[in-house]
Biopython code that builds the backbone (N, CA, C, O; Angstrom):
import numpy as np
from Bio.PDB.StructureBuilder import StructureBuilder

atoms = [
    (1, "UNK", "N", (-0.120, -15.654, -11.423)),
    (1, "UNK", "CA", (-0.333, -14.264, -11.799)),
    (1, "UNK", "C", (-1.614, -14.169, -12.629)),
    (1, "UNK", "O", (-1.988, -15.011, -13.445)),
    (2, "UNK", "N", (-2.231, -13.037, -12.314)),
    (2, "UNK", "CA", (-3.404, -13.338, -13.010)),
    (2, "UNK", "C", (-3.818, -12.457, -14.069)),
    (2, "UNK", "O", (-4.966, -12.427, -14.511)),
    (3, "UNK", "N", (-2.857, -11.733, -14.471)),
    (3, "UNK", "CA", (-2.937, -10.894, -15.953)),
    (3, "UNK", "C", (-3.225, -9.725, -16.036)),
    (3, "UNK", "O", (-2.964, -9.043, -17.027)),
    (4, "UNK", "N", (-3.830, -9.288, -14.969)),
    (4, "UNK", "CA", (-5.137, -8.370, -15.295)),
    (4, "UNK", "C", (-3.976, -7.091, -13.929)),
    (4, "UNK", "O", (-3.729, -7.117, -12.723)),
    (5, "UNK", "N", (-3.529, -5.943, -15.407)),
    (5, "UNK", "CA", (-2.915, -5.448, -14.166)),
    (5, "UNK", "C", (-3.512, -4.156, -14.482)),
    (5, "UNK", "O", (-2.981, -3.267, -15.148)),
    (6, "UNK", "N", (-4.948, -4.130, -13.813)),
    (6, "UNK", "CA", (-5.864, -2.880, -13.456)),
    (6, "UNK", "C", (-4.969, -2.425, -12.000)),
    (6, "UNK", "O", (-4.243, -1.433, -11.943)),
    (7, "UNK", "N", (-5.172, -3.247, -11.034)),
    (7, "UNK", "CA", (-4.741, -3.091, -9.869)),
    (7, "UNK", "C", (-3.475, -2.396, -9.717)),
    (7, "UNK", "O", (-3.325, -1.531, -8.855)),
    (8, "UNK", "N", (-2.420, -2.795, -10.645)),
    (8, "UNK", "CA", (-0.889, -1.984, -10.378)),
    (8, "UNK", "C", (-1.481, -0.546, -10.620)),
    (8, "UNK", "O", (-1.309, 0.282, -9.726)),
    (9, "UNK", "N", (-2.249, -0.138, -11.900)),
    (9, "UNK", "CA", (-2.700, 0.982, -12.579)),
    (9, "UNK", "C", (-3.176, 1.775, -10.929)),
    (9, "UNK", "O", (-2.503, 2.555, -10.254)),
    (10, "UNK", "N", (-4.221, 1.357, -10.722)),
    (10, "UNK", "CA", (-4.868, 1.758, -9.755)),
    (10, "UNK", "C", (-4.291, 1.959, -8.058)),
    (10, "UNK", "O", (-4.716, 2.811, -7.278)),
    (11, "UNK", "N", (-3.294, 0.995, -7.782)),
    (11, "UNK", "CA", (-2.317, 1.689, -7.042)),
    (11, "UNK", "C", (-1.044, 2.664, -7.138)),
    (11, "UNK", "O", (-0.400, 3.204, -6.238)),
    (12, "UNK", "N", (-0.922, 2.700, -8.315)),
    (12, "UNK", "CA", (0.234, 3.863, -9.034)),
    (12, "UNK", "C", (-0.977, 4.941, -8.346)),
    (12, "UNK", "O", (-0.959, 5.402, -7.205)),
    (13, "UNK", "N", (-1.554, 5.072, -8.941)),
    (13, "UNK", "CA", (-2.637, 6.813, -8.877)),
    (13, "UNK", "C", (-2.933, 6.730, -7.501)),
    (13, "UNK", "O", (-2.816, 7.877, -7.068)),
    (14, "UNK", "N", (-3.305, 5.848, -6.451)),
    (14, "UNK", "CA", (-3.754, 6.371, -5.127)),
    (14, "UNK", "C", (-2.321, 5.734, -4.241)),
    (14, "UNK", "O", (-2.451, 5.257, -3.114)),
    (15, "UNK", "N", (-0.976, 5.817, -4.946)),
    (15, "UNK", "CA", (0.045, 5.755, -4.237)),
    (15, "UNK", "C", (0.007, 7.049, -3.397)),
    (15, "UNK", "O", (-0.290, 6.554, -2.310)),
    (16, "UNK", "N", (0.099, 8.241, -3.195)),
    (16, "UNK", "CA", (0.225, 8.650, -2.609)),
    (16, "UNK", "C", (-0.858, 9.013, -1.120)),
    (16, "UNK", "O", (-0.466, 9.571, -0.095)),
    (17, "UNK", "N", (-1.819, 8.672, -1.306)),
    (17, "UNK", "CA", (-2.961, 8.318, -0.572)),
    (17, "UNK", "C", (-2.938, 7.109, 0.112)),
    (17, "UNK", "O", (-3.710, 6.853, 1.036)),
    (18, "UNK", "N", (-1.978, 6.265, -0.358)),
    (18, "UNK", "CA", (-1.885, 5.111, 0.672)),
    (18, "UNK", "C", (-1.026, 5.396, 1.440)),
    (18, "UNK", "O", (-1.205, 5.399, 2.658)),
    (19, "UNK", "N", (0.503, 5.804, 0.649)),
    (19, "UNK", "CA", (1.095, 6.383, 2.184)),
    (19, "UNK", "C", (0.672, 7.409, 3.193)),
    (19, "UNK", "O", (1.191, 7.435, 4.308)),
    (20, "UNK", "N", (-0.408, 8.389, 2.768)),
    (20, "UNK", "CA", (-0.868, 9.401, 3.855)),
    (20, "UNK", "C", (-1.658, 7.972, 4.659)),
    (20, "UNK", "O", (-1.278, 7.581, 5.762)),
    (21, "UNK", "N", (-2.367, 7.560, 4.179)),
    (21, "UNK", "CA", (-3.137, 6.708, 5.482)),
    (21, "UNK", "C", (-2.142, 5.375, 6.130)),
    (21, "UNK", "O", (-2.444, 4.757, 7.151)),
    (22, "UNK", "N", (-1.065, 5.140, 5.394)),
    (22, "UNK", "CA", (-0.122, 4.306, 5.992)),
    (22, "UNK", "C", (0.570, 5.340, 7.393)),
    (22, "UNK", "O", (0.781, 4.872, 8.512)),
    (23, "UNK", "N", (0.846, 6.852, 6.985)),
    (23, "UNK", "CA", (1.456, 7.733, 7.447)),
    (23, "UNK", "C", (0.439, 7.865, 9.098)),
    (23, "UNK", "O", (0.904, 7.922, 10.236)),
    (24, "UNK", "N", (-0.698, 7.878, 8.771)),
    (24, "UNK", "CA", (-1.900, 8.030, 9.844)),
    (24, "UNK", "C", (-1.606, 6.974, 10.761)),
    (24, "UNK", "O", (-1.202, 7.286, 11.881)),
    (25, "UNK", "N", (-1.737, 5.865, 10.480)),
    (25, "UNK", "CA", (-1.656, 4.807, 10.858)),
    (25, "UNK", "C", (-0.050, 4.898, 12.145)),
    (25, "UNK", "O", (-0.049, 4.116, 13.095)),
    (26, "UNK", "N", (0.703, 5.533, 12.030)),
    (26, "UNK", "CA", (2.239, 5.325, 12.177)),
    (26, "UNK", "C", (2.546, 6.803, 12.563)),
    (26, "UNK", "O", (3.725, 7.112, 12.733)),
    (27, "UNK", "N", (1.279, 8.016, 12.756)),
    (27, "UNK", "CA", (1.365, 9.050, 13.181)),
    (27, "UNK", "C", (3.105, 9.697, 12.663)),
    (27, "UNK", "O", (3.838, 10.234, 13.493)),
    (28, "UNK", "N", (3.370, 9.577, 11.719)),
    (28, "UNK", "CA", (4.286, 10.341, 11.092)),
    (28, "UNK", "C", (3.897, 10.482, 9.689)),
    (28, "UNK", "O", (2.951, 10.038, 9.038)),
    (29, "UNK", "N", (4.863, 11.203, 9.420)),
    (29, "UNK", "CA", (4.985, 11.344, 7.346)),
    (29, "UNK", "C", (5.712, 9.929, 6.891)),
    (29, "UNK", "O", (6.712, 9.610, 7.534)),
    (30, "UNK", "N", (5.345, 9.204, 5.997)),
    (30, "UNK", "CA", (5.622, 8.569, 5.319)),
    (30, "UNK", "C", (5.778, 8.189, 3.958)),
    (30, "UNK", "O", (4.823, 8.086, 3.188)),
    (31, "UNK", "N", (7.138, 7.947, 3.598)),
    (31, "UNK", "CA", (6.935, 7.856, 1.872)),
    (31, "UNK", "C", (6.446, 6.662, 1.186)),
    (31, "UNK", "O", (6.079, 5.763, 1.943)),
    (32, "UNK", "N", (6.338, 6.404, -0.270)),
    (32, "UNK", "CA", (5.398, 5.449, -0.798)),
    (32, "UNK", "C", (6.800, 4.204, -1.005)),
    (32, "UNK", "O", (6.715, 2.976, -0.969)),
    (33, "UNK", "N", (8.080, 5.109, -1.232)),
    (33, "UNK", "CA", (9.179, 4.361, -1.267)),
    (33, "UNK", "C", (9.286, 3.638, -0.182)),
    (33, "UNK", "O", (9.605, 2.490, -0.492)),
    (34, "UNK", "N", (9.106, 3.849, 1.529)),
    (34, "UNK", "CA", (9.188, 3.445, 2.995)),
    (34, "UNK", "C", (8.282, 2.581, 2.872)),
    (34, "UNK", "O", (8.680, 1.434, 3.079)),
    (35, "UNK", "N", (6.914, 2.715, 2.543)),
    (35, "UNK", "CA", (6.284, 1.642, 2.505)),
    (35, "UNK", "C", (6.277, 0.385, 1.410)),
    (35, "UNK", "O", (5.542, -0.595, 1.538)),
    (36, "UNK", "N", (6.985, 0.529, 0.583)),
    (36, "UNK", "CA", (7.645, -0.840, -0.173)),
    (36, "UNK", "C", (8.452, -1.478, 0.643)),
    (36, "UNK", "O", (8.355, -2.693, 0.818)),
    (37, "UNK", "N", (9.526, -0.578, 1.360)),
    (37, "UNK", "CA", (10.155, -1.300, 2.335)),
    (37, "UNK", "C", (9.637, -1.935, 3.124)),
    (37, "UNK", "O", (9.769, -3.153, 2.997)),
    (38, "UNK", "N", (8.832, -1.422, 4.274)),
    (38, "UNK", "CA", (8.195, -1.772, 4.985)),
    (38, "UNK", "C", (7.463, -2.801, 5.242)),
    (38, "UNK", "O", (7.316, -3.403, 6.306)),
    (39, "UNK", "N", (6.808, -3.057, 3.776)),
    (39, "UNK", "CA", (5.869, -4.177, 3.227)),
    (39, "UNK", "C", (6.847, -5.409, 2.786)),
    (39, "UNK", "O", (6.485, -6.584, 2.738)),
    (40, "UNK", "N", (8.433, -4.823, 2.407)),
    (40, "UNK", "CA", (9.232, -6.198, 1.983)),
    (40, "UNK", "C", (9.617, -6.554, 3.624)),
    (40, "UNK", "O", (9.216, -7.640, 4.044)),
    (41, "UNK", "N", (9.929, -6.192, 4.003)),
    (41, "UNK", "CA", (10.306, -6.163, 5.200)),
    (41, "UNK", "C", (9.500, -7.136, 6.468)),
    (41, "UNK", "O", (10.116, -7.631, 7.412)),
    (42, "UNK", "N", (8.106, -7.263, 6.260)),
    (42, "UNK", "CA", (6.937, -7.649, 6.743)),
    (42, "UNK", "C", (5.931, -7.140, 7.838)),
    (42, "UNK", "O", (5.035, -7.614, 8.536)),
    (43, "UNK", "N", (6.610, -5.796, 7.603)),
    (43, "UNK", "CA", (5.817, -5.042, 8.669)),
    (43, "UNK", "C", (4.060, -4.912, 8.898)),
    (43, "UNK", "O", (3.336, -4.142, 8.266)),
    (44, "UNK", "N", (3.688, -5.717, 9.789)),
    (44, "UNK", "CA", (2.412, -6.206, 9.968)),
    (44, "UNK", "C", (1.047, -5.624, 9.708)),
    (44, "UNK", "O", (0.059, -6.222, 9.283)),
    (45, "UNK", "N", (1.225, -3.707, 10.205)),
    (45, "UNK", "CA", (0.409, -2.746, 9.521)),
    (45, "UNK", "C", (0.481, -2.327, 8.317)),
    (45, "UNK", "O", (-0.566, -1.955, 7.787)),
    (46, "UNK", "N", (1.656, -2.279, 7.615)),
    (46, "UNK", "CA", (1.338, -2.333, 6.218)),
    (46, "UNK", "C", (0.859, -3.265, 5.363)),
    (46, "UNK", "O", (-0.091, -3.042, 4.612)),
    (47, "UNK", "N", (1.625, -4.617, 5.433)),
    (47, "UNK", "CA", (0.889, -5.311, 4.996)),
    (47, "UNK", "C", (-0.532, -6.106, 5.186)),
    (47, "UNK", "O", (-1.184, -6.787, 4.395)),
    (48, "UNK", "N", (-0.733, -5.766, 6.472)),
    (48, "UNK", "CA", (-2.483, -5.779, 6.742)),
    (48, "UNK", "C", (-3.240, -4.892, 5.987)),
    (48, "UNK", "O", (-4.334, -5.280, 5.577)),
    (49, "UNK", "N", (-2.796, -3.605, 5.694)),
    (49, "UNK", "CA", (-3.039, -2.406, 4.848)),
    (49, "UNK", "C", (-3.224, -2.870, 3.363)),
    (49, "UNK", "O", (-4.398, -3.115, 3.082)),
    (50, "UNK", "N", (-2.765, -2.958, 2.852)),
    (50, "UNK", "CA", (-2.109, -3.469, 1.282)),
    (50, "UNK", "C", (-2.936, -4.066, 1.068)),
    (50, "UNK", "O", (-3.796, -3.825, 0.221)),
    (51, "UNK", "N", (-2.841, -5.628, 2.279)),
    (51, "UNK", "CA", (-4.057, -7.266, 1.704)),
    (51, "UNK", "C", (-5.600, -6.754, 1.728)),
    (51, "UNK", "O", (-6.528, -7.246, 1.085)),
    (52, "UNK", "N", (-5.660, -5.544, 2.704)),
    (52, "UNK", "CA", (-6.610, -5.479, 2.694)),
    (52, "UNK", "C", (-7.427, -3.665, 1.397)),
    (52, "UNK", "O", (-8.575, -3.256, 1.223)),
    (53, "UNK", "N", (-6.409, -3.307, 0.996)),
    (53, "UNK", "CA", (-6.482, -2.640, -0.458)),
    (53, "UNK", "C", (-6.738, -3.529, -1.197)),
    (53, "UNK", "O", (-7.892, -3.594, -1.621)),
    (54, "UNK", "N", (-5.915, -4.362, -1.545)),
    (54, "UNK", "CA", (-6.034, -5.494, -2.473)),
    (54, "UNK", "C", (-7.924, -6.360, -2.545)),
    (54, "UNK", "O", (-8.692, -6.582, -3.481)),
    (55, "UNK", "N", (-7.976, -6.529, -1.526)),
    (55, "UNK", "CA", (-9.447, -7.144, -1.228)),
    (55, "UNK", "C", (-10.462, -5.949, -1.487)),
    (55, "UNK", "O", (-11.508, -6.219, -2.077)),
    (56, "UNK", "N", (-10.199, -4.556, -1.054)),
    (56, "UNK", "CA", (-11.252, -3.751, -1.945)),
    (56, "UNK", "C", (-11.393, -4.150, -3.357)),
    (56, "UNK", "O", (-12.398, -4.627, -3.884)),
    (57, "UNK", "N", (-10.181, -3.875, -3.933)),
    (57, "UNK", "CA", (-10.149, -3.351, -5.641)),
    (57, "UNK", "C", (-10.111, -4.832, -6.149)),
    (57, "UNK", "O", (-9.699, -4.953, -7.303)),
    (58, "UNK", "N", (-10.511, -6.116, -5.415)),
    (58, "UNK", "CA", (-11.050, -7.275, -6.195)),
    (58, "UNK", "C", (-12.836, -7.589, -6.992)),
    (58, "UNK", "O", (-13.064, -8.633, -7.603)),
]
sb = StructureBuilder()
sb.init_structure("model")
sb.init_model(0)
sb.init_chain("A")
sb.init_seg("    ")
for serial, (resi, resn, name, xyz) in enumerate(atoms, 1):
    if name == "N":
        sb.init_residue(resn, " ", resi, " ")
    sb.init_atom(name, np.array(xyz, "f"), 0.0, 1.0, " ", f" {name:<3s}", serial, name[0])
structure = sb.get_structure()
């Protein structure tokens, strides 16, 4: 773990902006709650989504 939790900060505030473009992605509405699931779950577009959020905000 690496301490530095800018990143949680910074996905709290564009949580809902990730599920609209998770939502795009999956041509429905989607909640930010569905995509926790989704992501525990291992669903391949979200978490391609996410790793690759994550790799912006590094």
């Amino acid at each position: 773990m690496c301490g530095n939790r800018f990143w949680y900060t910074t996905a709290r505030r564009h949580g809902p902006s990730l599920a609209a473009d998770i939502a795009t992605a999956f041509s429905r509405p989607v909640s930010l709650d569905e995509v926790s699931v989704l992501a525990a779950d291992g669903d391949v577009t979200v978490r391609r989504w996410l790793t690759d959020l994550g790799r912006s905000m590094a």
